[in-house]
LUMDRENLO-734658 format. One line per field, with one value per residue (C-alpha): residue in one letter; x, y, z. Coordinates in pm, whole numbers, plus 32768, in hexadecimal, padded with zeros to 4 digits. Layout:
BEGIN
resn	[A,...]
c1	[X,...]
c2	[Y,...]
c3	[Z,...]
//
This chain:
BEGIN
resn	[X,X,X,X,X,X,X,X,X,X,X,X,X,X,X,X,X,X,X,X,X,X,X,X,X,X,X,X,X,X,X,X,X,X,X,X,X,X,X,X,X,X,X,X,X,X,X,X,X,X,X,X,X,X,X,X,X,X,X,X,X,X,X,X,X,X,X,X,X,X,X,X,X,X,X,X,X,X,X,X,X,X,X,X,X,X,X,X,X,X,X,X,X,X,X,X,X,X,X,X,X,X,X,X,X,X,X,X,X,X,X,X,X,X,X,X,X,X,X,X,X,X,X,X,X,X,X,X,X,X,X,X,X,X,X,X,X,X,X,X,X,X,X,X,X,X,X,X,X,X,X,X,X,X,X,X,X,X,X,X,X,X,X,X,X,X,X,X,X,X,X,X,X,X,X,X,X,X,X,X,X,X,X,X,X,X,X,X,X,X,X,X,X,X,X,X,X,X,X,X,X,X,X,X,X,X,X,X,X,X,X,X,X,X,X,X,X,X,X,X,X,X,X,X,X,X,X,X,X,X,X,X,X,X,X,X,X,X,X,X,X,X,X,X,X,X,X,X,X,X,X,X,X,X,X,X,X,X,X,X,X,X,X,X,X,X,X,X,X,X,X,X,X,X,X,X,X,X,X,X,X,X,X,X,X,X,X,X,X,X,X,X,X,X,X,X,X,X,X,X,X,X,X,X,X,X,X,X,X,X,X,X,X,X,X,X,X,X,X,X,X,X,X,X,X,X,X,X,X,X,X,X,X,X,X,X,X,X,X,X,X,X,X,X,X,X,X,X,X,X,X,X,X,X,X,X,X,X,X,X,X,X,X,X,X,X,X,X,X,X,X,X,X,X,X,X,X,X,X,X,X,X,X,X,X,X,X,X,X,X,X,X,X,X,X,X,X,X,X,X,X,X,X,X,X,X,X,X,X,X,X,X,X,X,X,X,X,X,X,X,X,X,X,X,X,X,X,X,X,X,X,X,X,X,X,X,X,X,X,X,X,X,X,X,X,X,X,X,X,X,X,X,X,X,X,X,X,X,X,X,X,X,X,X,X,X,X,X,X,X,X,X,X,X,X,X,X,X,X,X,X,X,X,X,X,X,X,X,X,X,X,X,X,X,X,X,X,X,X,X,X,X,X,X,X,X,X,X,X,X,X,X,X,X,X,X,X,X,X,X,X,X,X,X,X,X,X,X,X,X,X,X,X,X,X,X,X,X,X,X,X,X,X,X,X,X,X,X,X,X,X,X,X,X,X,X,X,X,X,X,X,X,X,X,X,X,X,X,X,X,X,X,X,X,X,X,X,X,X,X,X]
c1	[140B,1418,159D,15DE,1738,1805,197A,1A3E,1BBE,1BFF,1BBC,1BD9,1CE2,1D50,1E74,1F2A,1E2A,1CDB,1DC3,1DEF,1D7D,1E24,1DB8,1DED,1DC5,1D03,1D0C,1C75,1B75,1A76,1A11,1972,1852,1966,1A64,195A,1909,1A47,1B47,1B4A,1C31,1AFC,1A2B,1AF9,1B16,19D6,196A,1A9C,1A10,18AC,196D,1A2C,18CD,1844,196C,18B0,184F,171B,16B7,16F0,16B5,1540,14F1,157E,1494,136F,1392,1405,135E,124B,1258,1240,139F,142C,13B9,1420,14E3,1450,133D,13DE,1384,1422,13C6,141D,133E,1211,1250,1292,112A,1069,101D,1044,1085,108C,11B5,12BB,1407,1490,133C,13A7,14FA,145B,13AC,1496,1600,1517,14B9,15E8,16AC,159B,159C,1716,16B2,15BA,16C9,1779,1660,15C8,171B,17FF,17FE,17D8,18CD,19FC,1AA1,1A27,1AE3,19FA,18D1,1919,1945,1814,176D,17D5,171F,1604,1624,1652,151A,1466,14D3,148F,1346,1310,1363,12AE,114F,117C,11BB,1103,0FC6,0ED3,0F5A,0F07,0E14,0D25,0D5E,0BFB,0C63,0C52,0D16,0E4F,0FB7,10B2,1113,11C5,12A3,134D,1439,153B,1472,1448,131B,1269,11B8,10B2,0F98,0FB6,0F6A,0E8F,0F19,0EEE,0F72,10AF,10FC,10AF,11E5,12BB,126D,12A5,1402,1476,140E,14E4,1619,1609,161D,1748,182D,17C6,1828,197E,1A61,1AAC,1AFA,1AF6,1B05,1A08,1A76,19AF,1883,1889,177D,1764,1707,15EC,1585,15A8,14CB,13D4,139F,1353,1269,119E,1191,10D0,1004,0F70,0FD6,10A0,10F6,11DF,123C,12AA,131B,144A,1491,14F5,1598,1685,16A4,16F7,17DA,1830,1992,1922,196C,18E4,19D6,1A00,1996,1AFA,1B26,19E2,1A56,1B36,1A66,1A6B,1BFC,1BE9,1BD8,1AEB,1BD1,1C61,1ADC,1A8D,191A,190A,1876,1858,18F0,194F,1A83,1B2D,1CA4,1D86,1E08,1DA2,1BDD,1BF4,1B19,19FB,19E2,1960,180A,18B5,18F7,178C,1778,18B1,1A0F,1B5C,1CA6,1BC0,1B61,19CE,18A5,17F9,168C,15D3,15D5,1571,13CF,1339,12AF,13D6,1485,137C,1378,14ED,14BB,1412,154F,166A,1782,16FA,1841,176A,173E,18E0,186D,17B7,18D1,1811,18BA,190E,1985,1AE7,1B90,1A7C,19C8,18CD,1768,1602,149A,13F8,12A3,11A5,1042,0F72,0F32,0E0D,0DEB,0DBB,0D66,0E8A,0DE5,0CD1,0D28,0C32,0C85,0C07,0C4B,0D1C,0C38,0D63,0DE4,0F40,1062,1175,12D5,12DD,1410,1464,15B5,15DF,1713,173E,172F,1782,1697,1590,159B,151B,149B,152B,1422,1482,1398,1302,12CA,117A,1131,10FD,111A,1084,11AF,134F,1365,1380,1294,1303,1212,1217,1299,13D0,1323,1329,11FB,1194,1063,1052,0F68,0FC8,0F82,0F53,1006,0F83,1098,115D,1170,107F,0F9B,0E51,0DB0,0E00,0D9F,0D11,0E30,0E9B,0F84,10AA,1198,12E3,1450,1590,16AE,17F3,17A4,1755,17D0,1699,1632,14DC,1486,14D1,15D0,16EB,16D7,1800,17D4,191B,18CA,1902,1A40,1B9D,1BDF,1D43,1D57,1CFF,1C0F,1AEF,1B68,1A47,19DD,184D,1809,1700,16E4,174E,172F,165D,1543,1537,151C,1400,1349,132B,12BF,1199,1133,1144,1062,0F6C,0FA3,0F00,1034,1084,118D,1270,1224,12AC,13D8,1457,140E,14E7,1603,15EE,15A6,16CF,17D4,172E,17A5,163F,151F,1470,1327,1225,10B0,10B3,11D5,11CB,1066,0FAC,1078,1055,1075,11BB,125A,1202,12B1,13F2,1400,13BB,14FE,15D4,1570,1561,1642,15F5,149D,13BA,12EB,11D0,11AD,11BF,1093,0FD4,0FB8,0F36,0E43,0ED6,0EB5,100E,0FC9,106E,1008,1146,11E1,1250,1238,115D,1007,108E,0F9C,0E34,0D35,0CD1,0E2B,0EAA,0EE5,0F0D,0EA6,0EA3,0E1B,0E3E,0D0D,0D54,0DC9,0EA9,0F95,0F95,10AD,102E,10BD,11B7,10FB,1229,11E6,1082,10B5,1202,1150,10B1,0FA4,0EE3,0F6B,0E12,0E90,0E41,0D27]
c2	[49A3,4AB3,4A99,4B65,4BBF,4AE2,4B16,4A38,49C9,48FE,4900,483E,48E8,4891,48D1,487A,48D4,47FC,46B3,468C,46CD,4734,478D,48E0,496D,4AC8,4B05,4C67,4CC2,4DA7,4E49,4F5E,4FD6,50C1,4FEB,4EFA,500E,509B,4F6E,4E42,4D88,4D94,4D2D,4BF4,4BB2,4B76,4AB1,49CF,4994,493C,4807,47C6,47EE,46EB,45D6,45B3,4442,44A1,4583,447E,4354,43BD,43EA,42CE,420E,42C9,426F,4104,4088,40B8,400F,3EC0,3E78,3E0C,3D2A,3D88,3C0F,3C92,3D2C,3E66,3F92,409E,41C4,4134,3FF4,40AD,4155,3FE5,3F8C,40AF,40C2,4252,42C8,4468,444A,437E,43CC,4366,446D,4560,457E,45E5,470C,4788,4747,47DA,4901,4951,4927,4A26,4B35,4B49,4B3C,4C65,4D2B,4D42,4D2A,4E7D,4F23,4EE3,4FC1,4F42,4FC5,4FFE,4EFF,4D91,4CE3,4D73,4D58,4BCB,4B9A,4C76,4BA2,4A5F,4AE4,4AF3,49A2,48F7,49B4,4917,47DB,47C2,485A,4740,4646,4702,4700,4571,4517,45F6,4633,4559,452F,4685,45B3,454E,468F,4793,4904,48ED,47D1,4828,47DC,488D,49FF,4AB4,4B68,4C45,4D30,4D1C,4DE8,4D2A,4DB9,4D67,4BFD,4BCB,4B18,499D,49F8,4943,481D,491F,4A39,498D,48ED,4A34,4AD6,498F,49F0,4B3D,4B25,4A08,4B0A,4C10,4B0E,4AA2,4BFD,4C76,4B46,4B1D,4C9A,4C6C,4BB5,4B1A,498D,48AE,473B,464A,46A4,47F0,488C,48F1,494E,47CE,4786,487D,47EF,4694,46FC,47F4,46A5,45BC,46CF,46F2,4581,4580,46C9,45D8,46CB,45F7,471A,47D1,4699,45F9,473B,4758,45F2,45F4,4738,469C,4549,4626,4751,4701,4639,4526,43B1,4270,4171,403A,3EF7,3EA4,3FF7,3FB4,3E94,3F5E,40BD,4076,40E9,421B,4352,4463,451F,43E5,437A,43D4,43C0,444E,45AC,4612,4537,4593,4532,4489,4478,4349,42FE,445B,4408,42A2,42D1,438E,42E2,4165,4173,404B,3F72,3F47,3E57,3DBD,3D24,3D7E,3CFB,3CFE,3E6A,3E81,3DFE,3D7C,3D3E,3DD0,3D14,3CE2,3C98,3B58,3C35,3CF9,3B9D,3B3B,3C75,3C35,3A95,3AE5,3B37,3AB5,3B62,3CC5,3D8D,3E56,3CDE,3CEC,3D8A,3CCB,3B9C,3A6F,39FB,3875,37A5,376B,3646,3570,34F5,34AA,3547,355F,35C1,36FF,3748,3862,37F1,3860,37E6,36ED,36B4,381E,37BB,36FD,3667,3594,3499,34DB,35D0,3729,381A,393E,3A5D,3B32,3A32,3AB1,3A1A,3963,3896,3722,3676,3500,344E,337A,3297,3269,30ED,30F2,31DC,31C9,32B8,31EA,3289,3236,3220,325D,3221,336B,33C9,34B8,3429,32E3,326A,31A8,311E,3147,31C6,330C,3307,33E3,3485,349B,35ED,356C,3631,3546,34E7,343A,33AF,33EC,3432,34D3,3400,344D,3391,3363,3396,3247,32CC,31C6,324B,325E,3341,3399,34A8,3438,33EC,34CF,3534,3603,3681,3672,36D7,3601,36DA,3694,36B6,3818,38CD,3942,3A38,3A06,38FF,3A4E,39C7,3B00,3B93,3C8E,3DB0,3E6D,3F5F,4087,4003,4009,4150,4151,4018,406F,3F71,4066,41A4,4248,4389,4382,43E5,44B7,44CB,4401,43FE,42BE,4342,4456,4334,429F,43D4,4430,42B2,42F9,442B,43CE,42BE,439E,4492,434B,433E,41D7,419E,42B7,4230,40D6,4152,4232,40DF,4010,40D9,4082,3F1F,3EFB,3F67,3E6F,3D7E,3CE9,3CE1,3DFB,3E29,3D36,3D1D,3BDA,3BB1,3D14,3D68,3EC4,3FE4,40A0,3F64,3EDF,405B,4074,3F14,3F9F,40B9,3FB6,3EF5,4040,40F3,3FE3,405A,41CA,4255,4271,4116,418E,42F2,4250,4152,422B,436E,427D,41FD,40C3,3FB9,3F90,3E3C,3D68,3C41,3B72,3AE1,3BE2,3CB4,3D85,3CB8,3C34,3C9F,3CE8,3CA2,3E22,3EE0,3DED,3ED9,3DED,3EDF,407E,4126,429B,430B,423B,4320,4255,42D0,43F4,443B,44D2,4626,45D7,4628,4719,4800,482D,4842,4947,4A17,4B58,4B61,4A28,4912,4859,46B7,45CD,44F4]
c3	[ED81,EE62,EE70,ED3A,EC7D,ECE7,ECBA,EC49,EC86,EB8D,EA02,E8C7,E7DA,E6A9,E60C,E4D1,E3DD,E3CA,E401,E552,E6A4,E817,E959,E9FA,EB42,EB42,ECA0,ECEF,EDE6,ED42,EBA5,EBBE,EA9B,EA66,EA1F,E940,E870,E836,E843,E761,E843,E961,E851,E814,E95B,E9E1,E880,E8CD,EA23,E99C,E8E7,EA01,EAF1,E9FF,EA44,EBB2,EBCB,EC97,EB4B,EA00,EABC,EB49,E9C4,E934,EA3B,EA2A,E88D,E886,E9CC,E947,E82D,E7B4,E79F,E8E8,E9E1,EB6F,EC19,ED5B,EE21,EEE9,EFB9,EECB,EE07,ECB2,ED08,ED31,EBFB,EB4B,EBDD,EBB5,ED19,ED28,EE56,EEB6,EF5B,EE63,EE9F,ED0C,EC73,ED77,ED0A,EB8F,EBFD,ECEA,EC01,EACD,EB66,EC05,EA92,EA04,EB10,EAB6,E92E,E97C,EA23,E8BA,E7E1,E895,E8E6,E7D9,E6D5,E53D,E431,E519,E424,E376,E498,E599,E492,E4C5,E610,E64F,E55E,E5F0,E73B,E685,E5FD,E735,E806,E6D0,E6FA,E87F,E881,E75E,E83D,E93C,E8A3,E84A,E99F,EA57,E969,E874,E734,E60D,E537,E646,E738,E752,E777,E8DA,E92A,E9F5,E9AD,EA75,EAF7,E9D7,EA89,E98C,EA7E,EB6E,EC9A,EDCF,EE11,ECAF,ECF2,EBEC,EBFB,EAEA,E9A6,E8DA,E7F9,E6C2,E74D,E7BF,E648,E5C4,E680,E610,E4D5,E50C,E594,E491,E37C,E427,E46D,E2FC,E2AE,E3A5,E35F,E202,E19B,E25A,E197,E2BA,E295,E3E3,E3FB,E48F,E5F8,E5EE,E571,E3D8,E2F3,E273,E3E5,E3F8,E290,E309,E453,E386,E2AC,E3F7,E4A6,E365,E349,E489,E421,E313,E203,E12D,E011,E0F6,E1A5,E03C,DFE7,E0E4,E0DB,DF87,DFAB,E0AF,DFDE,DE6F,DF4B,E074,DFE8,E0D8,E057,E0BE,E192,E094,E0F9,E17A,E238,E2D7,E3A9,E468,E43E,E5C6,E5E6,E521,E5E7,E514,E463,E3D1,E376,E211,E288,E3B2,E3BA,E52F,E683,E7A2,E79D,E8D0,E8FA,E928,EABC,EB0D,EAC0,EAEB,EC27,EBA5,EA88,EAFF,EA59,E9BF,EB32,EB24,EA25,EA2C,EAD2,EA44,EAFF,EC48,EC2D,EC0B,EC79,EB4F,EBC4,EA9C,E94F,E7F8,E830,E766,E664,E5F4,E5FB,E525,E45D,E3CD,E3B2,E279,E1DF,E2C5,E200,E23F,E2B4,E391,E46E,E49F,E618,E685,E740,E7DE,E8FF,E8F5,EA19,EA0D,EA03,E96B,E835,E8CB,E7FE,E861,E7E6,E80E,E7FC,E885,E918,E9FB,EB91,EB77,ECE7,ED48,EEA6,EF38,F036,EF41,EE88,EDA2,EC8D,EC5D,EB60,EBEE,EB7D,EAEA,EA0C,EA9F,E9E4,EA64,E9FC,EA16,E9DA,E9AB,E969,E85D,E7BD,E647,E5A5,E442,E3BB,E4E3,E627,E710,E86C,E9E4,EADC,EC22,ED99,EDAA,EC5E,EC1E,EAEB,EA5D,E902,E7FD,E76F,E7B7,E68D,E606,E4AF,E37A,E2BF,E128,E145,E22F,E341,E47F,E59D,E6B5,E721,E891,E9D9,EB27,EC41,ED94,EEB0,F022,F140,F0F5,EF7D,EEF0,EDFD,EE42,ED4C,EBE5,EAFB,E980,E85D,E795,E669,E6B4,E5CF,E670,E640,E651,E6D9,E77C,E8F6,E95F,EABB,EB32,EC56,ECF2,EBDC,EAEB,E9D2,E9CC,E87D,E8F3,E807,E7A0,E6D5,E7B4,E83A,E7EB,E744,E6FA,E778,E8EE,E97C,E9EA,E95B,E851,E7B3,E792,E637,E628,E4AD,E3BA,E211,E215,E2BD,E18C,E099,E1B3,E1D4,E096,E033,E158,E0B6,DF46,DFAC,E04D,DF2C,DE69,DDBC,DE3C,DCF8,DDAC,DF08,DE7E,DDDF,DF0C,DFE2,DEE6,DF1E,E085,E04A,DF4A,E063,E127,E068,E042,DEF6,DE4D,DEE7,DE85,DEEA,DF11,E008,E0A5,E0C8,E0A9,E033,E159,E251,E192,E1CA,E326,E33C,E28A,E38D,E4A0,E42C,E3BC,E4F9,E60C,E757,E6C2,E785,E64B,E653,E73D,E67A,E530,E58E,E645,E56A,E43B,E527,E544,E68B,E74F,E75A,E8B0,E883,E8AD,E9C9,EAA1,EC30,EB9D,EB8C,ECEB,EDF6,EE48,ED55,ED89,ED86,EC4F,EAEF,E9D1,E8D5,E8AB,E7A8,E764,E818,E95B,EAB9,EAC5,E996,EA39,EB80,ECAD,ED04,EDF9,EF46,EFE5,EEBA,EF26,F089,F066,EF18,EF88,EED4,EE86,ED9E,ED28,ED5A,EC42,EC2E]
//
């Protein structure tokens, strides 16, 4: 943070209208306040390199972790010494390399946002109204994302609790103290008002790639959202949904909504928008939870529960992502079930109950006969069972009757844990990594059709229709809640809402923004800021561990939502920077 206006060499320019974007050099050593206040072409300059600033992988990367992580939607194949594995297990740590990178990307982006915002001058014409206004706009934005990383969530945060510095010029010397949690949303709000009123007074029309007045809408309706004040936070949703000229994807455009860069998105409201060939490397988010033509790593995949989340209705378009990976060249097909370890010490052959109930993957192969799937034992097998046969409930729904055994050091068993029911899965055989089946997701891959390439969308029109739903249903107005979340459901491809299938209003909403959103950061701060439980337990690295350093569930008043400071700050800051609890 103390590194402030940064210069940058390269910008985001668009030309042709609002239909297309290009890349231009802006190489040039030094703007002077001058210059800013004086020259719209300075202006333009340094708001161009704020986009281009925010292209760094370091920057969109560390919050697209710190937001789906977190959440209950992906499940880590392996245990690893790495920054975004301590964020997947909430075992904080002051010095994390993948939080660091927030603070110290965000804060560069607004020192360089405060250098126009307090230099530029207003009314010079509507074109440097806009850009001024998008500066606005996108300080808002990053102290948002700011104050969710870095600070408790609004609805639960006293008047004293601390989010972080609000820095709000571009003198080296000026390092504030953290602002409180209030304070901090107050400026967001503050600056959104004043961006909706710069770009929305301009004229001015820019596509998805850059910051508009249906952006700061779109983000004034989010950060009241998590304000708990559900008028305003209705209000601008449906002022977006009724103005904006922003159209759902149909149900067959949503399949491939993956290829479509942001201008070409009829939804999309803000990205930031990576460039075929010339981004591909700062832009592989996506290599995390998937292999394409050998490029990727593809240890992170769909968790049990979201798996679970879209079996309810298998034909939900929003599933299309989600690619299991089969072994090839076979037809061969196996049973999957989840249970827990019964023999939590290894070396007894008497059973004990691991104390965590930690989840984990069992698999079994099995052959078809007629109409009967009939299971293949093998020497070693850990568990036993009561007949070969898979039963079939009256439902269709298939089980097992089985018990884990334990087997001395010539892999006779000598101990075995009680029967039980399981309910299992019959599947085509299932490449697996670490006894993890790979769920590959895809759906931040292949923008125009380039394996890893993708533009993180920031904003989109469904999460109008989503927020507004949320407040309308805390507005007791759960007939407007349902409709708005019918709209959503419809694209899906899947049933009205229904009480009986879908649960509580509220729950079955959160569950539509689980399976809209998935891939997108907003799982954890959707759960946590209607005091909901991020609930882990599914098979996964994450319960893996001491009994003592094992999170399994956060709720919004845990330290543990909450990121450390990263420890350099502190130690380089010259005044003191008071570290989270």
């Amino acid at each position: 943070m103390k590194t402030l206006y940064y210069k940058f060499l390269v910008g985001l320019f668009c030309v042709g209208g609002v239909t297309s974007c290009d890349i231009t050099e802006f190489p040039y050593s030094s703007v002077t306040d001058d210059e800013l206040a004086s020259n719209p072409s300075s202006i333009e300059t340094i708001t161009l390199g704020n986009y281009s600033y925010m292209k760094n992988e370091p920057f969109h990367t560390g919050l697209h972790y710190a937001g789906e992580f977190t959440s209950d939607n992906v499940v880590f194949s392996g245990q690893s010494t790495s920054g975004t594995f301590n964020i997947y297990n909430y075992q904080r740590i002051p010095e994390n390399g993948e939080v660091s990178k927030i603070w110290t990307y965000s804060y560069k982006l607004i020192v360089n946002c405060n250098k126009v915002i307090t230099t530029a001058q207003e009314g010079l014409s509507k074109e440097t109204d806009h850009l001024i206004g998008e500066n606005y706009f996108i300080r808002a934005m990053l102290y948002h994302q700011l104050a969710i990383t870095f600070g408790k969530d609004y609805h639960i945060a006293s008047a004293s609790d601390l989010a972080v510095p609000l820095k709000l010029t571009a003198d080296v010397n000026d390092c504030p103290p953290r602002a409180t949690v209030k304070v901090v949303y107050e400026q967001i709000i503050k600056d959104l008002k004043k961006a909706e009123e710069l770009m929305g007074n301009s004229g001015v029309e820019k596509n998805a790639c850059y910051a508009n007045v249906w952006a700061a809408k779109a983000l004034l309706s989010r950060v009241y959202l998590y304000m708990h004040d559900y008028t305003n936070a209705e209000k601008y949703a449906t002022d977006v949904i009724n103005n904006s000229g922003k159209t759902l994807l149909t149900n067959v455009q949503y399949r491939t909504m993956n290829e479509l860069v942001p201008e070409s998105n009829p939804e999309a409201i803000f990205a930031i928008r990576m460039l075929k060939d010339i981004d591909y490397d700062t832009s592989r988010t996506a290599s995390m939870y998937t292999i394409i033509d050998g490029d990727g790593w593809g240890e992170v995949y769909a968790s049990q529960t979201l798996l679970d989340a879209f079996a309810k209705y298998p034909n939900d378009v929003r599933s299309t992502f989600i690619v299991p990976q089969y072994e090839d060249g076979t037809d061969s097909q196996e049973i999957c079930f989840i249970s827990e370890n019964f023999f939590y010490n290894p070396d007894s052959k008497t059973p004990a109950e691991d104390p965590l109930h930690r989840n984990y993957y069992r698999f079994q192969p099995v052959e078809k006969e007629g109409n009967n799937y009939l299971i293949k034992a093998g020497d070693n097998d850990l568990f036993e069972y009561q007949t070969p046969q898979v039963q079939t409930r009256p439902d269709g729904s298939f089980y097992v009757i089985a018990r884990q055994v334990h087997r001395d050091n010539n892999s006779t068993v000598d101990g075995h844990a009680e029967w039980r029911e399981y309910t299992v899965q019959i599947q085509n055989t299932m490449q697996k990594r670490n006894d993890y089946p790979k769920y590959f997701i895809n759906k931040i891959a292949y923008q125009e059709k380039q394996s890893l390439l993708y533009s993180p969308m920031l904003f989109r029109l469904s999460e109008m229709y989503l927020n507004r739903a949320e407040a309308r249903h805390y507005l007791n107005n759960d007939p407007g809640a349902i409709a708005d979340m019918n709209v959503i459901k419809e694209r899906a491809g899947i049933p009205a809402y229904d009480k009986a299938n879908d649960g509580e209003v509220l729950d079955a909403i959160l569950d539509e923004a689980r399976k809209e959103f998935y891939c997108e950061a907003h799982r954890k701060y959707d759960l946590l800021r209607n005091d909901k439980v991020i609930d882990r337990h599914y098979p996964g690295c994450h319960d893996r561990g001491a009994e003592g350093s094992v999170v399994q569930e956060i709720r919004v008043t845990d330290n543990c939502a909450v990121q450390y400071i990263p420890q350099s700050e502190i130690d380089s800051y010259p005044i003191p920077l008071v570290q989270n609890p």
